[in-house]
C-alpha positions in Angstrom: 107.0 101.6 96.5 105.0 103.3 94.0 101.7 105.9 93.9 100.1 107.7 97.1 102.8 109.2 99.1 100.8 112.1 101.2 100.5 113.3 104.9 98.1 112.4 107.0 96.9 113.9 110.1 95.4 111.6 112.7 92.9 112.7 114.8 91.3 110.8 117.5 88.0 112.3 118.9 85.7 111.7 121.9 82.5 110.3 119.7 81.8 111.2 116.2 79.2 114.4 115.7 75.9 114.6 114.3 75.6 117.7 111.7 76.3 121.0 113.2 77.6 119.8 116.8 81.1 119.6 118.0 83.3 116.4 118.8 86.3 117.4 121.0 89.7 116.5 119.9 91.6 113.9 121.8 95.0 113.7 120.2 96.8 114.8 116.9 99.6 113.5 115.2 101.3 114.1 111.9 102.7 111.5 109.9 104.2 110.6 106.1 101.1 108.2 104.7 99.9 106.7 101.2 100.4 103.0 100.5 103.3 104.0 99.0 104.7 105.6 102.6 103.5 103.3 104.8 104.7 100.0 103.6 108.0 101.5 102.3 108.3 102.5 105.9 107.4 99.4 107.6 109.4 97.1 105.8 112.5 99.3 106.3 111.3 99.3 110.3 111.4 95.2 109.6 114.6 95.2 108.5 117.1 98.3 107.1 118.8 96.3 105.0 116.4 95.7 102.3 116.3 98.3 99.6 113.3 100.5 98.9 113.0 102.7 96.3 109.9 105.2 96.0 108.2 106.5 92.8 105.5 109.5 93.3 103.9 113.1 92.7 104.0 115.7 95.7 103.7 119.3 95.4 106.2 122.2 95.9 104.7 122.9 99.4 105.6 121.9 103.0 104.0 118.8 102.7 105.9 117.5 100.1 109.4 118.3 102.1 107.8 116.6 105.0 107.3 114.1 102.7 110.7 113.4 101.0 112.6 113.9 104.7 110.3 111.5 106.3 111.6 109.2 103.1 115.2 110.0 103.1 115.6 109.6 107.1 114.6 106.1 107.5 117.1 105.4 104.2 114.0 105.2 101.1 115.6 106.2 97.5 113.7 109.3 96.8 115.2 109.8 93.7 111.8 109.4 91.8 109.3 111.0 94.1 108.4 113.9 91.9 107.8 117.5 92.7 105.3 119.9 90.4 104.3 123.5 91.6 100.9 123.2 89.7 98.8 122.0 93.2 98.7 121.2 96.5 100.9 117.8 97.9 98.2 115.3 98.6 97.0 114.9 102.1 94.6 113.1 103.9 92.4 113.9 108.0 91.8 110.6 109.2 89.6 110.8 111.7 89.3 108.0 114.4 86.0 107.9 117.3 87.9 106.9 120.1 85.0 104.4 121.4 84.2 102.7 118.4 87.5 103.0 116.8 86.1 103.0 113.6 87.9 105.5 111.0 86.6 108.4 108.6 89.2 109.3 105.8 88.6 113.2 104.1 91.1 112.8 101.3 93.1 115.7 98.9 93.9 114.1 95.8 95.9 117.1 94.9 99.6 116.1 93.5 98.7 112.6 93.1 96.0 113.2 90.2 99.8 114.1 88.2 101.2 111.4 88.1 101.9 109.1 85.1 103.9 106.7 83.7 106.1 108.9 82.5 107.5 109.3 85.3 108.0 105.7 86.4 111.7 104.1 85.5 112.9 100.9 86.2 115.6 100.8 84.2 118.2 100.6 87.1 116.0 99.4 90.0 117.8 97.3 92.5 114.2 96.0 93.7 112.5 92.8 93.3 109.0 93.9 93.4 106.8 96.5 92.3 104.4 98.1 95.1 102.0 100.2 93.4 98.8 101.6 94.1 96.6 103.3 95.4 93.8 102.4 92.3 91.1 104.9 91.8 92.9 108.3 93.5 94.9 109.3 91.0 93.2 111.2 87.9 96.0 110.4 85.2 96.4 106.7 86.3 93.0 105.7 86.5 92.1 107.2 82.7 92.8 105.5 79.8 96.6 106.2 78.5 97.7 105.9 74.9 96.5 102.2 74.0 96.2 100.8 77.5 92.9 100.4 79.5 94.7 102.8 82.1 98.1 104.6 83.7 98.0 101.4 85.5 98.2 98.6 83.2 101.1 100.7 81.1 103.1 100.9 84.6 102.1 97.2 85.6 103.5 96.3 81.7 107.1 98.2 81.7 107.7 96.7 85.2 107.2 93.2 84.2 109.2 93.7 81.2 112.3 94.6 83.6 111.6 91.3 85.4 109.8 92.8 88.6 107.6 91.1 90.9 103.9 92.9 90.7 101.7 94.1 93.6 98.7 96.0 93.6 97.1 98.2 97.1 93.4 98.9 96.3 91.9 101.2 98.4 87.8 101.0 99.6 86.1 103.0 97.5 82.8 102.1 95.5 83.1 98.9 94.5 82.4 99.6 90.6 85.1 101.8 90.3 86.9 99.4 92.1 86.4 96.8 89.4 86.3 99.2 86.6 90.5 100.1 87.7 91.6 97.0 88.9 90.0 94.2 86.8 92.1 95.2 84.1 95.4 94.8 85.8 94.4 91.2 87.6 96.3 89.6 84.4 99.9 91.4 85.3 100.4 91.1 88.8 102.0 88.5 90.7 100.2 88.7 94.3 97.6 90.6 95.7 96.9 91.6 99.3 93.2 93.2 100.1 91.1 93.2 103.0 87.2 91.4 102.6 85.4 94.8 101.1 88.0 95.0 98.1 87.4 91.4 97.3 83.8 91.6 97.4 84.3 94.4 95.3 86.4 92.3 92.8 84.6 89.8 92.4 81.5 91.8 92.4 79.2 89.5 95.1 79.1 89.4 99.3 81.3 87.8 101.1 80.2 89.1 104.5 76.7 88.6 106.2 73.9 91.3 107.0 75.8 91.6 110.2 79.2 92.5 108.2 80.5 88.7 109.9 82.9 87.6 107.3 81.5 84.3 105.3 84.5 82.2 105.2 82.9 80.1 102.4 81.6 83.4 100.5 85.3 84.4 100.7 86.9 81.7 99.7 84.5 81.1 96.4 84.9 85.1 95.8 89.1 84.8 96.0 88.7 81.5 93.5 87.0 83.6 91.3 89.2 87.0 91.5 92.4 84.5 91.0 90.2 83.0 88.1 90.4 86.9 86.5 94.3 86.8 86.3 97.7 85.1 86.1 98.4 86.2 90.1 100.5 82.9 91.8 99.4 84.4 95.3 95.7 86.0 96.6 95.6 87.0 100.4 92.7 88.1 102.3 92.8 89.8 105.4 90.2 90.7 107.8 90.3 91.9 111.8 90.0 88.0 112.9 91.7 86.4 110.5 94.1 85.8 107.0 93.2 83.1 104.1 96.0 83.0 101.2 95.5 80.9 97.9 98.7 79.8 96.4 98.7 79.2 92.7 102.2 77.2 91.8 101.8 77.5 88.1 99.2 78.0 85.5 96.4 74.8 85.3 98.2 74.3 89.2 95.5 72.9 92.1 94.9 76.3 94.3 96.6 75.7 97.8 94.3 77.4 100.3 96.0 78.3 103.7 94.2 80.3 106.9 96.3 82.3 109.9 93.8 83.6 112.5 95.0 86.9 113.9 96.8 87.7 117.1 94.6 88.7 120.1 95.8 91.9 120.7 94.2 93.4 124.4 92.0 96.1 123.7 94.1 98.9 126.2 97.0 98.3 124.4 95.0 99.1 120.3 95.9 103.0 120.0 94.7 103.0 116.4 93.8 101.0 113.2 95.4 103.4 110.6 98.1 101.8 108.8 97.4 98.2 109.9 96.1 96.7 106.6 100.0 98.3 105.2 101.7 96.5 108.4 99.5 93.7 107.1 100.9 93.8 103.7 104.4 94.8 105.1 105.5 91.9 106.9 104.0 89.5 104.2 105.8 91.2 101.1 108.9 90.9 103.4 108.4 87.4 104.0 107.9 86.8 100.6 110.9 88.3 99.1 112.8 86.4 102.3 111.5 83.0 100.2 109.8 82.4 104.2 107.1 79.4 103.8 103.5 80.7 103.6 102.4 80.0 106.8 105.5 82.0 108.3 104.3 84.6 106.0 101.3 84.9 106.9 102.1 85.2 111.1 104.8 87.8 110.2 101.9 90.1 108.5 99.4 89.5 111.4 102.7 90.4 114.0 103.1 93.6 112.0 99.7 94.5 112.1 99.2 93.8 115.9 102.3 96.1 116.6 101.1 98.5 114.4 98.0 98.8 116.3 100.2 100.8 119.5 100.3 104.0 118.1 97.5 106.1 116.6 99.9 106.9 113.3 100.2 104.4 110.7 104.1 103.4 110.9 105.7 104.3 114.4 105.3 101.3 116.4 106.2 98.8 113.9 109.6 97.5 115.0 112.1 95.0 113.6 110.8 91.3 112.5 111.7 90.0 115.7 110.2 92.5 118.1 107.2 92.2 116.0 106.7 88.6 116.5 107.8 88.7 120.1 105.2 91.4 120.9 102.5 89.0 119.1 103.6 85.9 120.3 102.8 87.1 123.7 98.5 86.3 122.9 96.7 83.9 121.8 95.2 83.4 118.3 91.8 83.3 116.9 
């Protein structure tokens, strides 16, 4: 699991503040976070057995202990997470309104912006896939480096040369930055998991309506064109309501397009959002390196979101595969 490993600190508030007034704090919690953190959690929470190894930058600060034990105690390889004295870890407030749910990130690139592919081996990785992201936070990565478009592309390249399975995490920023980063990777990755905003960004046209209500035909012409941009054999698209996957078998293949509506989680039992769309991405890597069928897949990441959705932090109440699907299993769909 490669790229943002950071802290973040979740705070849920009574209402969110207009300028120069105060919102009351609700609850604070402290927690490893990064795409990098979260799903490497999460899929050791779904099952300890499977190997994770994590590649990063954090600083020679607090944070980045914090960090490293919350890897090492749930059994991550922390051999490559990196340390540099030259800034700050990265670390991010995420900010939750407890009535609308709705989240506001305030993000410190600070240790992240050093990372490069210099310090990315996978010489003697006992891993099947490569997790990487987050594109567009990282200063090094995101520049061009040595011949290559970006840090990305060169990282996305050595990887597949050791045979590695390629994943990118995106992350919603402005959408031509989003393009400008990832676009040139689309042609070395495997699969790809985003939520609706990163594919309308992608493919660079709407795919929701003026009332944000997802446009299952937009989406589904915007994913044919984003898989149209790469090699990828796998495009999944989550949203709060629902999950639409295109399978690609093989180049010139007919695109397989399979939908999962999510689980109907009750809404005194949703303690948080943060950390979901990782859950999400969680339980269908798993599945995937498990060789489970697509539509098993595809329930496993919408069980690991649900349960993700108890605790106001992004990893604690994910729990094995089978407590995951038993807590989902217990609502409807759709």
């Amino acid at each position: 699991m490669a790229g943002t490993w950071l802290e973040d600190t979740v705070k849920i508030v009574d209402g969110w503040p207009a300028e120069e007034q105060v919102a009351q704090i609700l609850e604070i919690s402290r927690q490893g976070g990064g795409c990098a953190h979260n799903l490497g959690v999460d899929i050791k929470r779904l099952d300890s057995t499977i190997p994770v190894e994590a590649i990063g930058m954090v600083g020679e600060d607090a944070i980045g202990s914090f960090i490293l034990q919350k890897a090492d105690s749930i059994g991550i390889d922390s051999t490559q997470i990196h340390r540099s004295a030259k800034t700050a870890s990265s670390h991010t407030d995420v900010v939750t309104d407890s009535r609308s749910g709705k989240r506001t990130f305030f993000h410190f690139r600070g240790a992240s912006d050093l990372l490069s592919p210099q310090h990315f081996d996978f010489s003697k990785t006992q891993c099947k896939f490569l997790h990487l992201g987050l594109l567009g936070l990282h200063k090094t990565l995101d520049a061009p480096w040595r011949q290559e478009p970006n840090g990305w592309v060169a990282i996305l390249k050595a990887a597949r040369q050791e045979g590695l399975l390629c994943n990118l995490e995106l992350v919603s920023i402005h959408p031509q930055r989003i393009r400008e980063v990832a676009v040139p990777c689309l042609g070395l990755i495997d699969l790809l998991v985003i939520n609706e905003f990163e594919l309308g960004a992608l493919a660079d046209r709407p795919v929701t309506d003026k009332q944000s209500n997802v446009d299952i035909d937009q989406l589904i012409s915007a994913a044919r064109h984003v898989m149209s941009l790469g090699k990828m054999e796998l495009l999944v698209v989550h949203y709060p309501q629902n999950a639409v996957a295109l399978h690609r078998p093989g180049a010139g293949s007919e695109i397989r397009i399979v939908q999962s509506p999510s689980f109907n989680i009750p809404g005194e039992l949703v303690k948080g959002t943060v950390g979901a769309g990782d859950a999400f991405a969680a339980g269908f890597l798993y599945a995937i390196h498990e060789d489970r069928a697509l539509e098993n897949a595809l329930e496993l990441a919408h069980a690991t979101a649900a349960a993700s959705l108890r605790s106001p932090d992004t990893v604690s109440a994910v729990q094995s595969v089978e407590e995951c699907l038993a807590f989902a299993r217990q609502f409807t769909k759709g």
